[in-house]
C-alpha positions in Angstrom: 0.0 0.0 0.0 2.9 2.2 1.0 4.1 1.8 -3.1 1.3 2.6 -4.4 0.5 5.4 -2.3 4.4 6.9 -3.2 3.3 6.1 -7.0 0.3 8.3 -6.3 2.0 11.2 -4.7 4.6 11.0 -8.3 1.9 10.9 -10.3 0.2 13.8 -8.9 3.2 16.2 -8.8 4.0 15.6 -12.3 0.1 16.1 -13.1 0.2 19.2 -11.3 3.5 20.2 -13.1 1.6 19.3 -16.4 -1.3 21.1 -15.6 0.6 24.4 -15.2 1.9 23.8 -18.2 -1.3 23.7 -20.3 -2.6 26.2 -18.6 -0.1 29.2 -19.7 -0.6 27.2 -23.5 -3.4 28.2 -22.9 -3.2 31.6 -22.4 -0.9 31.8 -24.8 -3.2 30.5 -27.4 -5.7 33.8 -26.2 -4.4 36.1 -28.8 -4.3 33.8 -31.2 -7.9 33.2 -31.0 -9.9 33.7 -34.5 -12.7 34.8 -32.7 -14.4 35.9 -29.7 -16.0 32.8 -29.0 -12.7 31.0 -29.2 -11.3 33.4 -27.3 -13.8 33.1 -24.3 -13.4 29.2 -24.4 -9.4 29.5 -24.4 -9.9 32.1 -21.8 -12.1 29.6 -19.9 -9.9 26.4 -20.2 -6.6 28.2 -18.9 -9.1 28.9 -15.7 -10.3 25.5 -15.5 -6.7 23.9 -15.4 -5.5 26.9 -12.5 -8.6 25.3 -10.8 -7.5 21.7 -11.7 -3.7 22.3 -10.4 -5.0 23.6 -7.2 -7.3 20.4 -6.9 -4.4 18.2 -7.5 -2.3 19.9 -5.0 -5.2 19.5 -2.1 -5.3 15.6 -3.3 -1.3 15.6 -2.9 -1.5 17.1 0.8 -4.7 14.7 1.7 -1.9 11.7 0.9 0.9 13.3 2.9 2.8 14.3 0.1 4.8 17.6 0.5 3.6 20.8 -1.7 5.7 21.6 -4.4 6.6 25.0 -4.6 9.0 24.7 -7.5 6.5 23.1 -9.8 4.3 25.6 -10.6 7.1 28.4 -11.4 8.5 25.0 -13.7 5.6 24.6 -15.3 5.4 28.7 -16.5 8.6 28.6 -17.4 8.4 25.3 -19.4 4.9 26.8 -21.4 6.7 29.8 -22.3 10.1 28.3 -23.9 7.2 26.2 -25.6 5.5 29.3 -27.0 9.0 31.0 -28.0 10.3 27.5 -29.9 6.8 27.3 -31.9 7.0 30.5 -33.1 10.0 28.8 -35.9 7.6 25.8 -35.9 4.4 25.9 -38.6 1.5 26.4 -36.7 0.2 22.4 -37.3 3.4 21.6 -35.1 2.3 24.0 -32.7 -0.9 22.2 -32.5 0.2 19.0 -32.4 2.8 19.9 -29.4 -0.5 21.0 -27.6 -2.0 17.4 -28.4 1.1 15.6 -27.1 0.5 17.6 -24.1 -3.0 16.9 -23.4 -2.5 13.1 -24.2 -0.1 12.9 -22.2 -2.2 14.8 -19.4 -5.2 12.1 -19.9 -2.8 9.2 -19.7 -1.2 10.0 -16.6 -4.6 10.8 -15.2 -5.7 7.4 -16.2 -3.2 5.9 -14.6 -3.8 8.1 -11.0 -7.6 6.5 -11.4 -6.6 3.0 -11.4 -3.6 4.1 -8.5 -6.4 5.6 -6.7 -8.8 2.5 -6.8 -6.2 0.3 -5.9 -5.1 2.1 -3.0 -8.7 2.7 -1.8 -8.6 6.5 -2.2 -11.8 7.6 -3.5 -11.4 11.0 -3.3 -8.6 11.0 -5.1 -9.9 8.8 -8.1 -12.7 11.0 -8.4 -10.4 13.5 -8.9 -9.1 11.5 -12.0 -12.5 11.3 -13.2 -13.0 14.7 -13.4 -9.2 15.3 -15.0 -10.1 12.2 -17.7 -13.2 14.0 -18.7 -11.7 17.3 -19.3 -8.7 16.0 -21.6 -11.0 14.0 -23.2 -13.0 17.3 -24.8 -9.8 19.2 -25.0 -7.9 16.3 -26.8 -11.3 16.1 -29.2 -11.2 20.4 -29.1 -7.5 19.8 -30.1 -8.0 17.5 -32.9 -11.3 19.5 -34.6 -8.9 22.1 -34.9 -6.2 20.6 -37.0 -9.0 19.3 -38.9 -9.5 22.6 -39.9 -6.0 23.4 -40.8 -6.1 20.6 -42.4 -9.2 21.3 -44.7 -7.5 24.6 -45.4 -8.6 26.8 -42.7 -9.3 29.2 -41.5 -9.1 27.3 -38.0 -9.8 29.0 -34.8 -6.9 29.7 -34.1 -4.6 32.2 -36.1 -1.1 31.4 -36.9 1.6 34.3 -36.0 3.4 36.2 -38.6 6.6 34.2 -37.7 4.4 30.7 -38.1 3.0 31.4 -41.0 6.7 31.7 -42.4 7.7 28.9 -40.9 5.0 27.2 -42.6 6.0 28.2 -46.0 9.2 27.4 -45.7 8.5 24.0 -43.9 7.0 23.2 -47.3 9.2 24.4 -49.4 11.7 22.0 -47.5 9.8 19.3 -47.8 8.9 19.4 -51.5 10.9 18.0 -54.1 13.9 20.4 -55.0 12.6 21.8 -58.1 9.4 22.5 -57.1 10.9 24.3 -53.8 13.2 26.3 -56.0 10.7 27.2 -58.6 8.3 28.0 -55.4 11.3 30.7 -53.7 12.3 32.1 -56.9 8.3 33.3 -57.8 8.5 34.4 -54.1 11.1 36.5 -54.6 10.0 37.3 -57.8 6.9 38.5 -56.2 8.4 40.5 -53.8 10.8 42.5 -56.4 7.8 43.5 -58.7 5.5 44.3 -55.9 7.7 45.9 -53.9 5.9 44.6 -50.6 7.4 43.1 -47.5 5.7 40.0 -46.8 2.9 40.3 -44.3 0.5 38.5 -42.5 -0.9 36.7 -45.2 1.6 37.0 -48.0 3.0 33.6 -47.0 0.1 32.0 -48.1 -0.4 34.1 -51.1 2.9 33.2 -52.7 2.7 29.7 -52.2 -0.5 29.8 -54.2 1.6 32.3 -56.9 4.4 29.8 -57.6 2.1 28.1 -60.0 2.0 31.5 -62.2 5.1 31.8 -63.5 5.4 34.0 -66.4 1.4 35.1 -66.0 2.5 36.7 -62.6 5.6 38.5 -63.9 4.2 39.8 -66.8 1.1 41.1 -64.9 2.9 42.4 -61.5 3.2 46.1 -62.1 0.6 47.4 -60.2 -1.0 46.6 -56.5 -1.1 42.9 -55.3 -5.1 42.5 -55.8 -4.6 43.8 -59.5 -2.0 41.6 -60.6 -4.1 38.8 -59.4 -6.8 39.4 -61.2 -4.9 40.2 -63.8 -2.6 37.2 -63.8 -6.2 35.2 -63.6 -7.5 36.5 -66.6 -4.1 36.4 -68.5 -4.0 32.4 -67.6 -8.0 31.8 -68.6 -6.8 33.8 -72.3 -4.2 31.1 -72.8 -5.9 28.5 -71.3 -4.2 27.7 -68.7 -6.7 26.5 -65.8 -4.6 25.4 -63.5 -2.9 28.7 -63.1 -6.0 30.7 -63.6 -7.2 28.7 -60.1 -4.4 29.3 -58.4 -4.7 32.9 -58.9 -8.2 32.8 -58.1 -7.2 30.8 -54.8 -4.5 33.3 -54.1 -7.4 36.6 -54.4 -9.7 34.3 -52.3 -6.8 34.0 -49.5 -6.8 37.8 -48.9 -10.5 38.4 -49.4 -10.2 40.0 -52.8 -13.5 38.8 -53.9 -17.0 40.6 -55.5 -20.0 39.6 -54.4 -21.2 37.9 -57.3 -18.1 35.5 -56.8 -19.3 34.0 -53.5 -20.9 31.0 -52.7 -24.0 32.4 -51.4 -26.5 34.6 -53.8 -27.0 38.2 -53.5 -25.2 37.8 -50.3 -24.1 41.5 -49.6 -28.2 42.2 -49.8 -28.7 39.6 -47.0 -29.2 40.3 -43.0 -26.9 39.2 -40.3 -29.7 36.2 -39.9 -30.4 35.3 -43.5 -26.7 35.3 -43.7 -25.9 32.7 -40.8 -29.1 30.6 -42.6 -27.3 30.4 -46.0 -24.1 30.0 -44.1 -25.5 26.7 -42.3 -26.4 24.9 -46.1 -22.4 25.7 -47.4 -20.8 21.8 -47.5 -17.5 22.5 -48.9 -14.6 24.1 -46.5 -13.6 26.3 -49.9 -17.0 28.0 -49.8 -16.8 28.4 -46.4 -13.4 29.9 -46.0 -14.4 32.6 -49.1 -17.0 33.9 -46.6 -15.1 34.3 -43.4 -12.3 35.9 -46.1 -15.0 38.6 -47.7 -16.3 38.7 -44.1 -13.2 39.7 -42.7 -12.3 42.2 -45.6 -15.8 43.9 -46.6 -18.0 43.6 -43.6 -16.5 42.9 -40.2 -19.7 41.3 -38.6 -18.1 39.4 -35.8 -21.6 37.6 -35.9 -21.9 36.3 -39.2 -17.7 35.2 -39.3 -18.6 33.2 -35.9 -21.3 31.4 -37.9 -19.2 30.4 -40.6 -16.2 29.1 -38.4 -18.7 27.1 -36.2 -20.2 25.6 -39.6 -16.3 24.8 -40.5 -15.7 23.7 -37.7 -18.8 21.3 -37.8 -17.5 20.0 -41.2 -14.1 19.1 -39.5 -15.8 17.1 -36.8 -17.3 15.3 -39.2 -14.0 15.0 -41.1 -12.2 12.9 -38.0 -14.9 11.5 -36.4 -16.0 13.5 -33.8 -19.9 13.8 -32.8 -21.5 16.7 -31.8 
């Protein structure tokens, strides 16, 4: 009994160690937040697990085990060298860090539960119960969102500047050589012509421009938006689809889009409710992410972008699995 109790007490200080951890993640993940709705949930997670560590430290002194004081300034500290190595990671590996994290979190808490039933603590084991239940829905939160990423975004939560290059040159790396030096030359290309730095979303944008080649160049003498179009309509004159999608893609990344190009008809005639109705019937994450694009350019109505994200976000639980 004396073991089991000592395996308890381990347990419970590297739980509480873990728990520390997550929670700054969390609150680091705040201002990335997409949305105010994410942001309230992130917001409401990082207080749940400074509730959680506390628990787990009253469940550590109820078995004699002595307070650590060190842990929780370990567990700051070990959350925000996390949050300053992502920021060269893409943010997929970001995420994915976070998921290792929270497995990790549910399978020590596992582990406390059976501890705690062989050692005939109930208390304690309820405890576990209560920690399973929580990494559970954050593991499942966790893995919606990559769906999204994965589906092409946007997901709810928004890569940094520094991420999203990291991202672009992540790929780049891990493409075949020509393709990555085909892909850095247009960027550069880009760049020159343009005569813009790259910003938040120029990563994306260029990845998407690579597949231009001479359309782009002969096209980019005036503002970014411009040459996109008019790279799309040079491609479409010769024919080239494939190019002409890819600059269509590129306008759709920064919102560059009229209204009569969107999914939904007569859309800019439509009220904030009418517009979360139509929202609800889009099926394909492309039609989706056009939306919270032109949203987030033309009309700003937190509302209606909070709709669509929730309706992408329903597509990626569908995607991996996950009921509702």
């Amino acid at each position: 009994m004396a073991d089991i109790n000592s395996k308890l007490i381990n347990q419970l200080r590297a739980l509480v160690l873990l728990t520390q951890t997550e929670e700054q993640v969390a609150r680091t993940r705040i201002s990335q937040a997409r949305t105010d709705a994410v942001r309230r949930e992130l917001t409401q997670n990082a207080d749940n697990a400074a509730a959680r560590s506390l628990e787990i430290t009253e469940a550590l002194r109820s078995l004699g085990g002595v307070p650590d004081v060190v842990t929780p300034a370990i567990g700051r500290l070990s959350a925000s060298l996390k949050a300053t190595f992502e920021q060269a990671t893409p943010i997929e590996e970001a995420l994915l860090t976070d998921l290792q994290l929270e497995h990790q979190l549910l399978d020590r808490a596992t582990y406390v539960k059976v501890l705690a039933e062989q050692a005939e603590q109930p208390q304690v084991r309820q405890l576990a119960e209560k920690l399973i239940t929580a990494h559970q829905a954050t593991v499942e939160w966790l893995t919606v969102v990559l769906a999204e990423e994965a589906m092409g975004g946007p997901a709810a939560l928004v890569a940094t500047p520094v991420q999203k290059v990291a991202g672009g040159v992540a790929r780049a790396v891990n493409a075949p050589v020509r393709f990555w030096a085909n892909t850095v030359n247009n960027a550069v290309d880009t760049v020159r012509h343009a005569g813009e730095e790259t910003s938040d979303r120029f990563s994306a944008v260029t990845d998407r421009a690579a597949a231009l080649t001479g359309a782009v160049r002969e096209t980019l003498t005036a503002g970014r938006s411009a040459s996109l179009r008019r790279a799309e309509q040079v491609a479409r004159r010769e024919g080239n689809k494939d190019a002409a999608a890819a600059a269509k893609s590129a306008r759709e990344e920064l919102g560059d889009v009229s209204a009569d190009e969107l999914p939904i008809k007569n859309y800019d005639q439509l009220s904030v409710s009418d517009a979360v109705k139509a929202i609800k019937g889009l099926k394909e994450p492309r039609d989706i992410r056009v939306i919270i694009r032109y949203e987030e350019t033309h009309k700003g109505r937190a509302n209606v972008a909070s709709a669509a994200q929730t309706q992408l976000a329903a597509l990626a639980k569908e995607a991996v699995g996950v009921s509702e």
